[in-house]
N, C-alpha and C positions, 0 to 999 in steps of 0.2 A: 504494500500500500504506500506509504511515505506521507512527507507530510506535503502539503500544497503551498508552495511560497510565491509572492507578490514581490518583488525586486523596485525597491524603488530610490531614484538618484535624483536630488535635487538638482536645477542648471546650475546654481553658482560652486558647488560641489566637484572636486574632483571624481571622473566617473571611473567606477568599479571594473575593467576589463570585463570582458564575457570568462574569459578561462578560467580567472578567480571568484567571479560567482559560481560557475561551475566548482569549484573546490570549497568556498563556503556552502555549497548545498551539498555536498559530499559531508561536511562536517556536522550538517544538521540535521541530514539522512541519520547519520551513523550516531548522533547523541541520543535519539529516539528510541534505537534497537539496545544501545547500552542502559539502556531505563525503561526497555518494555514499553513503551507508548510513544507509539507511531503513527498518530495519526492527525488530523486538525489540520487548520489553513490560519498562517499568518503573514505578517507583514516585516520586512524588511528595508528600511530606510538611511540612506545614507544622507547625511547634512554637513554642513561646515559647521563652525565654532560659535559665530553670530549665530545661528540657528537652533542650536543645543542650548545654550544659552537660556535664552526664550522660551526654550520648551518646561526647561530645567525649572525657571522662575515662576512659569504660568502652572504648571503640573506637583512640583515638591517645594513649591516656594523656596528655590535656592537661586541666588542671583550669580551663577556662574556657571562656566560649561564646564560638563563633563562627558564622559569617553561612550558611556553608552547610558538609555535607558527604556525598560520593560513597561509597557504596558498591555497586564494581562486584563482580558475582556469579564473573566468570571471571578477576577479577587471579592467582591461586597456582595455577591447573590446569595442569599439564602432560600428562595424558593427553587424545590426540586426540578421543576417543567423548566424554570431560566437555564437553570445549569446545564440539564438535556440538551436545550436548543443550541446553545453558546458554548457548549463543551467542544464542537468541532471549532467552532470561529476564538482561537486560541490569544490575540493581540495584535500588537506591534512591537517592534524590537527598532530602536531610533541609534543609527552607530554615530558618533560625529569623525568623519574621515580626517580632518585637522590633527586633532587630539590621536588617534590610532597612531598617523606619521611619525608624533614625538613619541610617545612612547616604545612603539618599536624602535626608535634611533635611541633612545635614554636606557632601555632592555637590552639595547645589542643586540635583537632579532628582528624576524624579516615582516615586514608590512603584513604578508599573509597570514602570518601566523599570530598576530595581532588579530584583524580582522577575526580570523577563526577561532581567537576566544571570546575576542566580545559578542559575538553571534552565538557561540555554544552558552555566554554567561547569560544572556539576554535569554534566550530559549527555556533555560533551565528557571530560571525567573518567570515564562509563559506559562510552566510546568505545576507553578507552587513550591518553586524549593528557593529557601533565601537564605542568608549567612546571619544573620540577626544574634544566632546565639553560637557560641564554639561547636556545640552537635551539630547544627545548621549548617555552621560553616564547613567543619570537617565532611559532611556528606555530598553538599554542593562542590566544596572542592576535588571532592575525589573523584567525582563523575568528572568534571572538566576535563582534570589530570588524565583519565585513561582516556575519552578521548584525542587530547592532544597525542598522549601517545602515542596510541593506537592510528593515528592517522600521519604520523613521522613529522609532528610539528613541533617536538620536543627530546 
């Protein structure tokens, strides 16, 4: 099955190649299978810095940009038939492409492999898994971890 993703690149953004969305959708094929759930449709958006920014401010009231953020569709539902319906329509995952550049330059690793975990951390955030507490975190991170492994980006 897989999951169904929306690619989306802002114009003032630098764009994503084809070959490397093809290898972040390989990464977010393969985070599914290592979590048993493989399924739903989301979105993936690439922005600049100004852009994240804005989102950052308007959505977590934080007045600054940051590398990536999740917005899952069914975080606040309580009723069962919502969850049903919206269980497949999974969010959005917002990368800001600016921010990815430094930090792969600041990491000493390659732009891709940047991309490929803010995408796998964004996802896993679509998922319901967040770092909030050290179990949290240790869980969500280990998933990351063997993906990246597992897909020779580490």
């Amino acid at each position: 099955m897989g999951f169904e993703i929306d690619w989306l690149q802002e114009h003032e953004t630098k764009k994503i190649p084809e070959p490397l969305l093809q290898i972040l959708d390989e990464c977010l094929q393969y985070t599914g299978q290592v979590i048993n759930n493989e399924t739903g449709e989301f979105s993936v958006s690439f922005v600049d810095e100004q852009r994240i920014q804005e989102i950052n401010r308007e959505y977590r009231g934080k007045d600054k940009p940051t590398d990536v953020i999740s917005f899952a569709l069914n975080d606040d539902l309580d009723d069962i038939e919502e969850i049903e319906v919206l269980s497949y329509h999974l969010g959005d995952i917002v990368i800001c492409v600016d921010i990815a550049e430094k930090q792969a330059n600041d990491y000493g690793h390659s732009f891709e492999r940047e991309l490929c975990f803010l995408a796998v951390h964004g996802l896993l955030h679509l998922l319901g898994y967040n770092h909030e507490t050290d179990e949290q975190e240790q869980v969500m991170f280990a998933v990351q971890e063997k993906v990246m492994k597992d897909r020779g980006l580490i």
